[in-house]
Structures are given as structure tokens and as C-alpha cells.
Rosetta silent file (secondary structure, phi, psi, omega in degrees, C-alpha in Angstrom):
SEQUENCE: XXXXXXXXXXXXXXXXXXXXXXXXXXXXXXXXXXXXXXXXXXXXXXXXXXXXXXXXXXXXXXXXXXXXXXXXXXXXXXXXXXXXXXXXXXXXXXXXXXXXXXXXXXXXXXXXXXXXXXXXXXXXXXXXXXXXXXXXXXXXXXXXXXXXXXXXXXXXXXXXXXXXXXXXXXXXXXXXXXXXXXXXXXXXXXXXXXXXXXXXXXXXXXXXXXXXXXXXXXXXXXXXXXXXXXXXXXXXXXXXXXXXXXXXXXXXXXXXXXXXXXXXXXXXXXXXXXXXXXXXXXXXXXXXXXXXXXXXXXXXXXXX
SCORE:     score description
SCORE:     0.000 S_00000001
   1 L     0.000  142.078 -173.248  -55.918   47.102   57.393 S_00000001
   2 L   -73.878  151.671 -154.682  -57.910   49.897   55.679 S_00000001
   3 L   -71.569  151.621 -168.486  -61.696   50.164   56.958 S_00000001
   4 L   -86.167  142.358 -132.980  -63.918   47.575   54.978 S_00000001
   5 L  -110.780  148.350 -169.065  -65.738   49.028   52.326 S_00000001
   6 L  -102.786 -174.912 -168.054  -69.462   48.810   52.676 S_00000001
   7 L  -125.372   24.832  168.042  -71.976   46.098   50.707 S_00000001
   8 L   -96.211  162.057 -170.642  -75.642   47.327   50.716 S_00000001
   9 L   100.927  -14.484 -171.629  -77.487   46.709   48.349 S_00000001
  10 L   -66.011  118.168  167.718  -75.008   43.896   47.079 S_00000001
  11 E   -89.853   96.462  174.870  -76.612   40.846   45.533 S_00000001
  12 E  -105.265  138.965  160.925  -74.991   37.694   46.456 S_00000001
  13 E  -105.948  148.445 -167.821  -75.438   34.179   46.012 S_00000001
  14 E  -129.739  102.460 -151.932  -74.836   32.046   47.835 S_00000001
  15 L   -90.328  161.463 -157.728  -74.673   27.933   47.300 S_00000001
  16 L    32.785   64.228  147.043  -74.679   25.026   50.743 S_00000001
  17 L   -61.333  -35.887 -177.277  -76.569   27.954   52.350 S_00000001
  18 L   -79.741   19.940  154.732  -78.536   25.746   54.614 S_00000001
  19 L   168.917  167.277 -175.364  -76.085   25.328   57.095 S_00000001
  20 H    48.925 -130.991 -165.523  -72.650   25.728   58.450 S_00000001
  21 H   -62.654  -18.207  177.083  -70.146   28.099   56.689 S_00000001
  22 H   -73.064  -60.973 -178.033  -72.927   28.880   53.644 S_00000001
  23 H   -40.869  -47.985  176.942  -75.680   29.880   56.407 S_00000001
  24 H   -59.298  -38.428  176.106  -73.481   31.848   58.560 S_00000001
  25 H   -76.866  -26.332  162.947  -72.129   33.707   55.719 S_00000001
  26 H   -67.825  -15.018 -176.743  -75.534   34.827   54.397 S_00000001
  27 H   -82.770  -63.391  160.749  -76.332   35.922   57.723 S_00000001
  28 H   -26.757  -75.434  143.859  -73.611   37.805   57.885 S_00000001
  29 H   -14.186  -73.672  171.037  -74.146   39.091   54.416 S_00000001
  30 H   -27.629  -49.975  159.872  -77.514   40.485   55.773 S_00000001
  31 H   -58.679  -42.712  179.887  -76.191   41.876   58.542 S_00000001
  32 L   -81.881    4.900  167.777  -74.140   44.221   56.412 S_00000001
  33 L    92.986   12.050  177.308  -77.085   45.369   54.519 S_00000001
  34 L  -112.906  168.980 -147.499  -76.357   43.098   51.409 S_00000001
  35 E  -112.895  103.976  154.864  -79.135   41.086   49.860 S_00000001
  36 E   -84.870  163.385  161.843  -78.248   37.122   50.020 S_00000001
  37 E  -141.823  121.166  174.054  -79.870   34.401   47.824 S_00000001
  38 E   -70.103  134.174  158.378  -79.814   30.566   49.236 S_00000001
  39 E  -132.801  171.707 -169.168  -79.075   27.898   47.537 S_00000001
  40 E   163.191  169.810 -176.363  -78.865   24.232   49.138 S_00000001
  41 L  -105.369  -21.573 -151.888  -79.975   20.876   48.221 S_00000001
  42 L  -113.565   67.706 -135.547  -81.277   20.921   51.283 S_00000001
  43 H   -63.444  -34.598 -165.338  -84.577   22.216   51.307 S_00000001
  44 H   -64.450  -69.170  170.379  -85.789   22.107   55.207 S_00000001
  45 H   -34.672  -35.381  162.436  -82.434   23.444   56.212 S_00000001
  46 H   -40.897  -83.567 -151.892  -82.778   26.611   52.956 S_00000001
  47 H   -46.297  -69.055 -175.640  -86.278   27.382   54.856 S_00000001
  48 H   -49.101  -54.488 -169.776  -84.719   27.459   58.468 S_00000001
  49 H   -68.443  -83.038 -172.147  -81.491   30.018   57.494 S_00000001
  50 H    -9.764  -30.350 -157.949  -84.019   32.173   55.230 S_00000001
  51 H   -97.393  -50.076 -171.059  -86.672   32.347   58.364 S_00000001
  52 H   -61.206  -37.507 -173.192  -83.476   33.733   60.476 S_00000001
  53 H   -77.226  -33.139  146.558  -82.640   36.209   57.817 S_00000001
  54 L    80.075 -149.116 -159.674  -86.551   37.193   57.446 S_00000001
  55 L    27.974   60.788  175.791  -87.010   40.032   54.582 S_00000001
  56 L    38.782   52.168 -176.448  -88.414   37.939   52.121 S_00000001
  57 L   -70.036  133.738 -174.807  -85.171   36.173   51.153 S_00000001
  58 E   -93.144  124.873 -159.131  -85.012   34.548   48.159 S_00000001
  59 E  -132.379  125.418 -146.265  -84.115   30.779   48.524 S_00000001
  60 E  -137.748  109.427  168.637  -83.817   28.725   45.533 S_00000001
  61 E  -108.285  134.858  166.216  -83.230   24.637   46.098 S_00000001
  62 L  -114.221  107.681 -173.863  -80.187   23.244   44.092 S_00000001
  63 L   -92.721  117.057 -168.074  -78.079   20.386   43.711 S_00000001
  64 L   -71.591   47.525  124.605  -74.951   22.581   41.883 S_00000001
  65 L  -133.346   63.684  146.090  -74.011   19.632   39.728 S_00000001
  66 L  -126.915   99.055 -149.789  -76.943   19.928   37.778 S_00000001
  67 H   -78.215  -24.271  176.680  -75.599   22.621   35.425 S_00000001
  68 H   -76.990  -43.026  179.560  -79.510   23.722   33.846 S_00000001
  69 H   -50.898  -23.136 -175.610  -80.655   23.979   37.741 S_00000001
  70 H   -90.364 -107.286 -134.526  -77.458   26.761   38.489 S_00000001
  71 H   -47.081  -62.426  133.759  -78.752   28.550   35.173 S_00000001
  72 H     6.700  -61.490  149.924  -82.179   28.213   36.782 S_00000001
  73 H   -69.972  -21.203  168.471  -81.497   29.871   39.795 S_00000001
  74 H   -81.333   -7.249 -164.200  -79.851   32.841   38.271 S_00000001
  75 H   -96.772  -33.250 -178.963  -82.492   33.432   36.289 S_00000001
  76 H   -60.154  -51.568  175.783  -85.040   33.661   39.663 S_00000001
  77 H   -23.792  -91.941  179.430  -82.053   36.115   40.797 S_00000001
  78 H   -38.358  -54.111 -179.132  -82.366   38.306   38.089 S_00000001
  79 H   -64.483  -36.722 -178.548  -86.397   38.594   37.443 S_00000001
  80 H   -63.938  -59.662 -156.707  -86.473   38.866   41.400 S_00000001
  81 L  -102.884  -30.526  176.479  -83.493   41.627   42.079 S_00000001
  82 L    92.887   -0.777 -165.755  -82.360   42.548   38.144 S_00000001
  83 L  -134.609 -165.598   92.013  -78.830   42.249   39.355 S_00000001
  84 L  -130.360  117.961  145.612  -76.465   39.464   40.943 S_00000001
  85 L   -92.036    0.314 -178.217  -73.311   41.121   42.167 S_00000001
  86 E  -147.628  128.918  176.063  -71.251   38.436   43.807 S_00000001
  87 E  -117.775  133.039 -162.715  -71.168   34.813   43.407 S_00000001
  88 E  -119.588  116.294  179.942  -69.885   32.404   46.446 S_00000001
  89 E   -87.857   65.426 -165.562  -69.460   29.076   45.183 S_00000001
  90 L  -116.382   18.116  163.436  -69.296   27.570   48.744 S_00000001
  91 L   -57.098  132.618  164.514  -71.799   24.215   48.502 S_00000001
  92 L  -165.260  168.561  178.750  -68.925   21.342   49.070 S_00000001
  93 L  -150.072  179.068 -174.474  -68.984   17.975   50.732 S_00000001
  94 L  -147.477  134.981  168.683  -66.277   15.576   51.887 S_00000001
  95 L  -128.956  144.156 -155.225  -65.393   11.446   52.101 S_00000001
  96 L   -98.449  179.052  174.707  -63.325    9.748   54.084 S_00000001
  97 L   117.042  137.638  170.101  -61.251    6.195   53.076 S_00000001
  98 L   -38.824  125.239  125.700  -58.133    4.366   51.659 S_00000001
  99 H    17.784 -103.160 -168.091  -57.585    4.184   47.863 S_00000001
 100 H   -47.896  -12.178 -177.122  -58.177    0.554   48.188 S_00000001
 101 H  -131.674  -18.408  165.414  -61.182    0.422   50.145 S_00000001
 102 L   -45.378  154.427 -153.876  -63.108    3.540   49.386 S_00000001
 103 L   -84.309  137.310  152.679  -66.983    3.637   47.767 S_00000001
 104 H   -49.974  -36.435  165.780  -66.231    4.695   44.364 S_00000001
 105 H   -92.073   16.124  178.437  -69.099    6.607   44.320 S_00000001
 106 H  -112.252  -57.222  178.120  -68.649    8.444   47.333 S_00000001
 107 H   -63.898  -40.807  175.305  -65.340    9.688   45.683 S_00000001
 108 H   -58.629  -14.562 -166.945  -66.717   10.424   42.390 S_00000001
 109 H   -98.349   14.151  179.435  -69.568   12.495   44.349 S_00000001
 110 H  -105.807  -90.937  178.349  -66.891   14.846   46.126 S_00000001
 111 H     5.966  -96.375  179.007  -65.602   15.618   42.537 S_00000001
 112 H   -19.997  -50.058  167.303  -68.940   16.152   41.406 S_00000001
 113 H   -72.929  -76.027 -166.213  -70.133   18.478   43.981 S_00000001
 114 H   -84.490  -13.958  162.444  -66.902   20.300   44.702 S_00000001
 115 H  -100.016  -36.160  175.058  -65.349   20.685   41.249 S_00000001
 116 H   -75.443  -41.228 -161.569  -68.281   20.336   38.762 S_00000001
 117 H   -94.453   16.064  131.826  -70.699   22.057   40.835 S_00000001
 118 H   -65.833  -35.761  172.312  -68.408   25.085   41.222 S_00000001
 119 H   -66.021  -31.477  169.953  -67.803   25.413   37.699 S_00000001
 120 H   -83.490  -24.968  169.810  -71.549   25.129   37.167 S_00000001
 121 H   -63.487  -59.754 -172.029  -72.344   28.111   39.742 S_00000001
 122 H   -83.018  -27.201  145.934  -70.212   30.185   38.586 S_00000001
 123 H   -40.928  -56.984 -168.577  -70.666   29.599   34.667 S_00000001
 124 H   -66.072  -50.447  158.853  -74.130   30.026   35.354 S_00000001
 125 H   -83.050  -11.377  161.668  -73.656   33.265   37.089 S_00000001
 126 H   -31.705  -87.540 -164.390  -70.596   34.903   35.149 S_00000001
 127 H   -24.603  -40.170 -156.226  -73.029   37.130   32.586 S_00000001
 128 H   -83.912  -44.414 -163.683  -74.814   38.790   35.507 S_00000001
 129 H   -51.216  -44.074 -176.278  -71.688   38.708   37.579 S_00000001
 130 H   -69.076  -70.742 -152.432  -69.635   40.549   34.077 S_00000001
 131 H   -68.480  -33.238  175.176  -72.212   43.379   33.282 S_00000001
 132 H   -84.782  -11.402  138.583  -71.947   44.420   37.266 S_00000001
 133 L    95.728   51.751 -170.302  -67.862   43.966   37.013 S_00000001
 134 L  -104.022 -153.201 -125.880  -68.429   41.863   40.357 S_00000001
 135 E  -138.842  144.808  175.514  -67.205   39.066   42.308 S_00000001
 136 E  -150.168  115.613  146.143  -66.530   35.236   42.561 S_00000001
 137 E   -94.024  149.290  170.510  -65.631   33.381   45.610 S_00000001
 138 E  -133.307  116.165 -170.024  -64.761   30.138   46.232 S_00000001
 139 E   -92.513  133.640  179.391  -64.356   27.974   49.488 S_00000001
 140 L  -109.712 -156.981  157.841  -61.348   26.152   49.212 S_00000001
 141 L  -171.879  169.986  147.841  -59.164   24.805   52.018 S_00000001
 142 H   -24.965  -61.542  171.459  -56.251   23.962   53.623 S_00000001
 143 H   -36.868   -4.028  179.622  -56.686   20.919   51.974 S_00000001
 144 H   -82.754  -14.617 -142.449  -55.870   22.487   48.766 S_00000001
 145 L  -157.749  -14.168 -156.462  -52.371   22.824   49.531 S_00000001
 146 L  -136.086  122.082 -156.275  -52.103   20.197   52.821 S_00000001
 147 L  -122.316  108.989 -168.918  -53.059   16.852   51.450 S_00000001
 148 L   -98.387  163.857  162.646  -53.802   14.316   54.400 S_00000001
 149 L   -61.619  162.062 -173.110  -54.362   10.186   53.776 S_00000001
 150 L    61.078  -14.699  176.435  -58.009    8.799   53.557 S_00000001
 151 L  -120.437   30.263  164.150  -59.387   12.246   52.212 S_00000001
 152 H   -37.103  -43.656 -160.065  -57.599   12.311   48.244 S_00000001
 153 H   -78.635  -35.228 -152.085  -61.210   12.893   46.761 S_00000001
 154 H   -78.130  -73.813 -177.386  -61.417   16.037   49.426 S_00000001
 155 H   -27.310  -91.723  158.814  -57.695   17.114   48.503 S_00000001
 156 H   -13.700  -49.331  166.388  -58.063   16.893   45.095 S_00000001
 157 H   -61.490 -130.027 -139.620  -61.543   19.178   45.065 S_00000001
 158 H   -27.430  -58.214  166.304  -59.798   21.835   46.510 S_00000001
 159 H   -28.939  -68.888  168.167  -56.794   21.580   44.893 S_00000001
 160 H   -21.404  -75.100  177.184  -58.953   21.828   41.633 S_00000001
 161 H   -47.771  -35.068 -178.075  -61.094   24.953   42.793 S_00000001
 162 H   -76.764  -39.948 -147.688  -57.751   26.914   43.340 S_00000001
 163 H   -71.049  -43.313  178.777  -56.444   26.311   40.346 S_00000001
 164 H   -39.328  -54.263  164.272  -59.572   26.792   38.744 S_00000001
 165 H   -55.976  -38.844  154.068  -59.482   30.676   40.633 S_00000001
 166 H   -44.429  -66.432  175.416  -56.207   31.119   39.634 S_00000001
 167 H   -63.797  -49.706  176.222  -56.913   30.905   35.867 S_00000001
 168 H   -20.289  -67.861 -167.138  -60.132   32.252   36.809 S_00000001
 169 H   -75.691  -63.806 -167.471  -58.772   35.747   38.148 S_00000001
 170 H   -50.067  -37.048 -176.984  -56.496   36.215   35.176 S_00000001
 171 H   -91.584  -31.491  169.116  -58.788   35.911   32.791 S_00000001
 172 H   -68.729   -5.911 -168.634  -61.621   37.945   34.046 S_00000001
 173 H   -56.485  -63.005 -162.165  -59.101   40.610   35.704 S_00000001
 174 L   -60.081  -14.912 -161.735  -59.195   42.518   32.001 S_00000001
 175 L  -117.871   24.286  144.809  -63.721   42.664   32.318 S_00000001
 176 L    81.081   17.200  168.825  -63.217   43.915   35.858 S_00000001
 177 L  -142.903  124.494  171.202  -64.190   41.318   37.764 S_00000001
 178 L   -55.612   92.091  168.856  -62.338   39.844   41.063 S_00000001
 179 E   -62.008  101.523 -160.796  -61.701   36.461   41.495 S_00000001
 180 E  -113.946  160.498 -169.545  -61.240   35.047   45.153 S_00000001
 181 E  -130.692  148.294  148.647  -60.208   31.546   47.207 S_00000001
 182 E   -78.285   52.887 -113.751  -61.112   30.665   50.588 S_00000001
 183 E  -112.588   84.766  157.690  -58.014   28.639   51.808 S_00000001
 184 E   -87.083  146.366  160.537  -60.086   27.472   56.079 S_00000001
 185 L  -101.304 -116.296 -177.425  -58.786   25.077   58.544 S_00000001
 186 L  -120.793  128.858 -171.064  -61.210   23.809   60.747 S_00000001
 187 E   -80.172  151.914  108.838  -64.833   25.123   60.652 S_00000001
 188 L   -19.225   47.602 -174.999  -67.510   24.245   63.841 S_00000001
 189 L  -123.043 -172.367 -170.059  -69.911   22.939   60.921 S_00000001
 190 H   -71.829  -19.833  175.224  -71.598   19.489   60.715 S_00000001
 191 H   -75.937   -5.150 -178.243  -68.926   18.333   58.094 S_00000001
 192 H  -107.104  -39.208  176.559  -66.186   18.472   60.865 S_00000001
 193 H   -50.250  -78.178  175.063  -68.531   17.460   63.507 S_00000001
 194 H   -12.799  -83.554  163.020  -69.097   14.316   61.184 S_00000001
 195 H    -2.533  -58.995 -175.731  -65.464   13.821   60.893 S_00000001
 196 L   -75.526   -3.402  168.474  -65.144   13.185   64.409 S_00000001
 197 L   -64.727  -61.352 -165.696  -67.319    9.988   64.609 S_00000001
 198 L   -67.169  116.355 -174.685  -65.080    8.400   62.414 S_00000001
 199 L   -71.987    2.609  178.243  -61.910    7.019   64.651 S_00000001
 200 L  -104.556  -12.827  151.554  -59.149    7.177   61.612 S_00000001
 201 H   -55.178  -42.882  168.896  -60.652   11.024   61.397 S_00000001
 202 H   -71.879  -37.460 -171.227  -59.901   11.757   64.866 S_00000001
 203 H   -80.295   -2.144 -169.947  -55.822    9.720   64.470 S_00000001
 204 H  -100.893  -50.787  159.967  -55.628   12.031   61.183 S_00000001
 205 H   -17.480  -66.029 -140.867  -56.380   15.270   63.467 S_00000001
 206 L   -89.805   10.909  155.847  -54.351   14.069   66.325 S_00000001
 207 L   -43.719  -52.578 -155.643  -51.394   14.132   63.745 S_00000001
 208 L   -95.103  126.450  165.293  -51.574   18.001   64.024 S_00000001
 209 L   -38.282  150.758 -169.221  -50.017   20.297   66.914 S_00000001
 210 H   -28.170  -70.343  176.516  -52.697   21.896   69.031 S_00000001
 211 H   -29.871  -68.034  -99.866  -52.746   25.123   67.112 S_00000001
 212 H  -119.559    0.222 -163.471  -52.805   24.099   63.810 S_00000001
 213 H   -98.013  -34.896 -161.362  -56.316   21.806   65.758 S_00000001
 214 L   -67.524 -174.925 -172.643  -58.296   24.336   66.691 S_00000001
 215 L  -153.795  134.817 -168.853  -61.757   25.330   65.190 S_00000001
 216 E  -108.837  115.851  150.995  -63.052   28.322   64.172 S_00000001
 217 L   -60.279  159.446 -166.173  -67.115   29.224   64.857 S_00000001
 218 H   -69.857  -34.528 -178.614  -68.610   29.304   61.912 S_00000001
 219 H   -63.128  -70.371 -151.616  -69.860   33.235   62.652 S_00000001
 220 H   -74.101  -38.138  139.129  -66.730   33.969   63.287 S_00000001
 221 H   -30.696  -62.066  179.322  -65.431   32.396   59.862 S_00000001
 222 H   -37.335  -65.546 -170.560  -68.027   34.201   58.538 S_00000001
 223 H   -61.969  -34.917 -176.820  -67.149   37.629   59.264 S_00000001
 224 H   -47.642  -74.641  178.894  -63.556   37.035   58.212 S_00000001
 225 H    -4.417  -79.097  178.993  -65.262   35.824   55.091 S_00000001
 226 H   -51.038  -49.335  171.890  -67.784   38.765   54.329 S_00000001
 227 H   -49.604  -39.191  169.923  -64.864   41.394   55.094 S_00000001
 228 H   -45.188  -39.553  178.178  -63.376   39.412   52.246 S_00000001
 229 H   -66.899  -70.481 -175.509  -66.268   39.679   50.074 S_00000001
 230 H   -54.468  -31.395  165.400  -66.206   43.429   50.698 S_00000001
 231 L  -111.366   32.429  177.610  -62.745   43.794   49.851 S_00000001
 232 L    29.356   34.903  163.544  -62.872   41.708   46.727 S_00000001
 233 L   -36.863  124.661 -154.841  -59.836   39.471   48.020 S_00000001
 234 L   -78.101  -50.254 -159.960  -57.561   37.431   45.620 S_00000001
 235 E  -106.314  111.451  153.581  -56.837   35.035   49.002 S_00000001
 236 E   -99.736  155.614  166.592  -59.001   34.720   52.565 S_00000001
 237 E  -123.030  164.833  142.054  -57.301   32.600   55.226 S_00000001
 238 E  -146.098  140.470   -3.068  -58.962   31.341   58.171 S_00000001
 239 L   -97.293 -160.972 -174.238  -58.251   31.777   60.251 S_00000001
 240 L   -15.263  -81.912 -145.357  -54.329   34.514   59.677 S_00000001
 241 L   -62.029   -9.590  150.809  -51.994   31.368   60.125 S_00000001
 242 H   -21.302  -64.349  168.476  -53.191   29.691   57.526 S_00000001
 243 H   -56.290  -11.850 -179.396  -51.278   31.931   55.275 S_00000001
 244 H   -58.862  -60.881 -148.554  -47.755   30.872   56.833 S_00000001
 245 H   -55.915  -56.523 -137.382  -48.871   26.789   56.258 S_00000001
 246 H   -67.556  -21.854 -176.094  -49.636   28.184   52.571 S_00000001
 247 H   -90.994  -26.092  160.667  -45.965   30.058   51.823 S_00000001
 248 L  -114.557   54.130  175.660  -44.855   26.487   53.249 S_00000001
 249 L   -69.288  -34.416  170.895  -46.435   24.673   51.195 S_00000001
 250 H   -36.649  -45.727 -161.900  -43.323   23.479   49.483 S_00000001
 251 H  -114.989   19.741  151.397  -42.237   21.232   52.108 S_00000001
 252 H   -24.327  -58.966 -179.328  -45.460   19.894   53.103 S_00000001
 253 H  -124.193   64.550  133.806  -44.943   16.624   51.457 S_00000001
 254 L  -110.358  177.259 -159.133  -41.609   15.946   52.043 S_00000001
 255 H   -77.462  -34.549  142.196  -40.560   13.551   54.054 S_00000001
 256 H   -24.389  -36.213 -149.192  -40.048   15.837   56.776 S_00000001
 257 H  -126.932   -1.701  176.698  -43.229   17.503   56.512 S_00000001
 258 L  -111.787    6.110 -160.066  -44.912   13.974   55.798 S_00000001
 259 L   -77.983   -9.491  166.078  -43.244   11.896   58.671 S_00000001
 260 L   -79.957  -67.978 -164.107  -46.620   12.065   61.086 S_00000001
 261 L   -28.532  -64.127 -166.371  -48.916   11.172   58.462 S_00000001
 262 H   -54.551  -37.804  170.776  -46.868    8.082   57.468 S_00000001
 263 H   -45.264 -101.118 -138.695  -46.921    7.143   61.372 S_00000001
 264 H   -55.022  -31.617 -177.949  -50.129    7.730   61.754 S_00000001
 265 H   -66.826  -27.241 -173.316  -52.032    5.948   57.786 S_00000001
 266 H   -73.337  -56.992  146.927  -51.884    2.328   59.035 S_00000001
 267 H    45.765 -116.289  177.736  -53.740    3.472   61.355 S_00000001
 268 H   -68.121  -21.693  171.129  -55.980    5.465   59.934 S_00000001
 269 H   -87.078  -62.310  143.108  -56.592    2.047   57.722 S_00000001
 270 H   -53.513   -8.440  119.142  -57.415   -0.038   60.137 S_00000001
 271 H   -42.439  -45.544  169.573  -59.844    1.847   61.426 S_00000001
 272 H   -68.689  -28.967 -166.542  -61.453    2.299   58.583 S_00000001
 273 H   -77.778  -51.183  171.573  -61.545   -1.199   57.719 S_00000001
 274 H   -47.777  -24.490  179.127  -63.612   -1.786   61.477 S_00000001
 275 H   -68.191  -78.043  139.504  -65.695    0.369   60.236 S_00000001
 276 H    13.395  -87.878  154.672  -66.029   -0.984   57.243 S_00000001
 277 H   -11.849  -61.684 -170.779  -67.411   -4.415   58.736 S_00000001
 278 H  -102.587  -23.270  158.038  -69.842   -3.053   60.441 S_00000001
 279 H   -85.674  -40.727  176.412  -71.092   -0.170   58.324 S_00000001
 280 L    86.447  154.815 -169.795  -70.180   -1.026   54.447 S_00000001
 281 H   -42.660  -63.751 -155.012  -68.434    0.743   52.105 S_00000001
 282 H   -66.561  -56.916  168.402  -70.882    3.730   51.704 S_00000001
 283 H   -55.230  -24.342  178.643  -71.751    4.510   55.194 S_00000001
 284 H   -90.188  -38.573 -168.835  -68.036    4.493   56.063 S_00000001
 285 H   -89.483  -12.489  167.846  -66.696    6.517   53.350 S_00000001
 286 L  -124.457 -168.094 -177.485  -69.457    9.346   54.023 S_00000001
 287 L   -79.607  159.411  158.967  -70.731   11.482   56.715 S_00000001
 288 H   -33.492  -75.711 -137.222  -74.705   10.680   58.028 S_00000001
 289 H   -60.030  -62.530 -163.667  -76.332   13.395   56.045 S_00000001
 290 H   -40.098  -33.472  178.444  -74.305   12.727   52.626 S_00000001
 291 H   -60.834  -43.342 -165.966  -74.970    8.815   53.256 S_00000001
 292 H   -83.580  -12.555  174.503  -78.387    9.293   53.677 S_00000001
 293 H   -74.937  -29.028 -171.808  -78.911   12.030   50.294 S_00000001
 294 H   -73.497  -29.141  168.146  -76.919    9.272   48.730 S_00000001
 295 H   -60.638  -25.905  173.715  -78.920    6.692   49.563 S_00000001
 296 H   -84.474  -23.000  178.332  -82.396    8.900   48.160 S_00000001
 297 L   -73.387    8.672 -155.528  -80.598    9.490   44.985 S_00000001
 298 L  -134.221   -7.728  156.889  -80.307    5.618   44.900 S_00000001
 299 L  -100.499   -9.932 -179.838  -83.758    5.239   45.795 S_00000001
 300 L   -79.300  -20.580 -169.579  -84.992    7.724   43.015 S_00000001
 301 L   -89.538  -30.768 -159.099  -82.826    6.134   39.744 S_00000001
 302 L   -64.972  139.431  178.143  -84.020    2.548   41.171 S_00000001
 303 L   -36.949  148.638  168.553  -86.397    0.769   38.484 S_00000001
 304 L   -90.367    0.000    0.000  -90.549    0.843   40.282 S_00000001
């Protein structure tokens, strides 16, 4: 592959900065002499990647489906640096659970998060991104394309986000600005980590041949990532074999290509349901941290 083209001076932002594949890739970013700006929800976590990255990094906390707060942050961009050339829409969250027994509002808040609050990051940053003829990424996944039981609300976000990049790159293609997808398998972050407490998350895993199992550090995601960045990429995989499952995507969900899964969902449903029991809907259908932000936004709307 021809040598990767270099990025200082580049201004990107970059949303779920405060940890896993958003931290790593700003570091990364940094490393290569381009100028990140954090975003997160998460304010302690913001402060900790920002203190690794040092040079007065600008760190802005945002929850991206609050569409004035993304306009809000672009605006600190701009008065700070005068520029934003790349925008990485990579904030995203995940819930686990049947159809029939999942928190409603734990599925509506993976929507929310991974399809609204891309569309508000990158609305919100399009002007600056069009007068610099720049860049828009978007973390995707496998999941976009590989649809497992208990994670539809997951599937579905991703799904969404490509299409959304798809239309995306066509129409901005003619104003000079590259549209890109992130299509990862399994990251080292705390959203995978999560995953593995939950025992119908580990039988939906143990579905998949070893390979197709493994996990990718996040720094090493990363750099794939940033080279990506650098070469204004319609597609990243991570890690390579990705692209194969994606050209056989076709036969994914056939019955052939569905014939573990189908094993493997009662399962994955009766697990959930112990769970269930002992946890309640909400705690079962998210991860720790997301249970516990959901639980402050549910102490902030409650009546005094």
C-alpha cells in the first residue's frame, strides 16, 4: 500500500473520546502531529485521555444526542483552532436482550446515541468540515452487516450509520469531501469487556470460530484507524478479514450461515432471563457504566 500521507496540523474531532477506541484514536491522532478535540459524556474519563495527550488539548463534554450541544462544540473548535478538518463520529454504546424481554429504553438509547447522535456530530460539523473539503468517519461494525440475536438495537445502529455513509459519500463527493465507515470486530474496550459478564454474551461469542473471536488492542485498532483517516478511506476493516465476512455478507443470514445462532438463541434467552431475576430489566439489558448514566439521567428528569 502506498506510504500514508501525513496529518499535521489536521484538526479532528473526535466524539466517546474518553476511553476505548475514541481515546486511543486521539492519541494516535497526536502522535502523528494532528491536533485532536475530545468529546465524551464522560467528563472524568475526557480529563484523563486529554492529561495523556498534554498540549493544551481541547476537550469539550457532550452527550451527541443533544443536537444544540454538537453545534456547541464546533463552535469552541473553531474560535479555539479556526478550522475543523476531520470529523470521527465514533461515541456509540450497546444493549444486550430478547425482543420480548428487553428495557425499552435501553433499546431506544442505542438508537439515540448511535444513529441520532451521529447525524448530530456530523450535521453540526459539515460547514467547517465543507470549506476545508475534509473528512467524516464513522465507527460502524461488523454488526452492520453480521446481525447476531439479543443485540437488534446494536445491529440496527450500525446498519443505519452505513447506510447513512453511503448516501453520505455520494452526496458530498461533488464539494470534495470524503466520506468513510469503520466496519471492527472485536475491540479490547470496556464495551466488550462488559459483554463478557453477561453469560448469553459469552454463548453468542462462543458461536464464532476462534479467528473470527479474537480481539484487537485498542492501539492497535487505532493505528489501522488513523492510517485510514490519513488516507481518506471510503471502508476501514479491522482488523483485514473483516473485509472477506463483508463480500459474504449475502449468505450471512441464510440458513446456512444462521444455523449456530439458531442453536445457540434459546440459550442466549435463558440466560438472560436469570439475569433478569436477579438484576431487572435495565441492569440486564445494559453494561455497568451505561446502567449507571442511565440511572443519573433518571435521577435528573425525576420531580424534587
Amino acid at each position: 500500500m502506498s506510504r500514508v500521507p501525513a496529518l499535521d496540523g489536521q484538526v479532528v474531532l473526535v466524539t466517546g473520546a474518553g476511553s476505548g477506541i475514541g481515546a486511543a484514536g486521539a492519541m494516535e491522532l497526536a502522535r502523528r502531529g494532528a491536533i485532536p478535540v475530545l468529546l465524551d459524556c464522560d467528563a472524568d474519563t475526557l480529563e484523563a485521555t486529554a492529561a495523556l495527550i498534554g498540549r493544551d488539548t481541547l476537550v469539550q463534554r457532550c452527550d451527541v444526542t443533544d443536537a444544540a450541544a454538537c453545534e456547541a462544540a464546533v463552535a469552541a473548535i473553531l474560535s479555539r483552532h479556526g478550522r475543523l478538518d476531520a470529523v470521527w463520529a465514533n461515541a456509540g454504546i450497546a444493549s444486550f436482550g430478547p425482543l420480548a424481554h428487553t428495557d425499552p429504553q435501553a433499546w431506544q438509547r442505542v438508537i439515540d446515541v448511535n444513529v441520532m447522535g451521529v447525524f448530530n456530530t456530523v450535521r453540526a460539523a459539515l460547514p467547517a468540515i465543507l470549506r476545508q473539503r475534509g473528512y467524516v468517519l464513522v465507527t460502524a461494525s461488523a454488526a452492520s452487516f453480521a446481525h447476531p440475536p439479543a443485540m437488534s438495537a446494536y445491529a440496527a445502529s450500525k446498519a443505519a450509520v452505513e447506510a447513512m455513509c453511503n448516501a453520505w459519500r455520494i452526496e458530498l463527493a461533488a464539494h470534495g469531501v470524503a466520506v468513510g465507515v469503520i466496519h471492527a470486530s472485536w475491540v479490547a474496550t470496556a464495551l466488550v469487556g462488559e459483554g463478557a459478564m453477561h453469560p448469553g454474551f459469552e454463548r453468542l461469542r462462543a458461536t464464532m470460530p476462534a479467528i473470527l473471536n479474537r480481539e484487537v488492542a485498542p492501539e492497535a485498532a487505532a493505528r489501522i484507524m488513523v492510517d485510514g483517516i490519513a488516507r481518506r478511506q471510503r471502508r476501514i476493516w479491522v482488523p483485514g478479514w473483516v473485509r472477506m465476512l463483508h463480500w459474504l455478507r449475502p449468505v450471512l443470514h441464510t440458513p446456512l450461515g444462521e444455523r449456530e445462532l439458531m442453536r445457540a438463541a434459546p440459550d442466549i434467552e435463558r440466560f438472560y432471563l436469570e439475569g433478569l431475576q436477579t438484576h431487572g430489566r435495565l441492569a440486564s439489558s445494559f453494561g455497568p457504566r451505561e446502567h449507571q448514566r442511565a440511572m443519573s439521567r433518571q435521577n435528573e428528569s425525576a420531580p424534587d
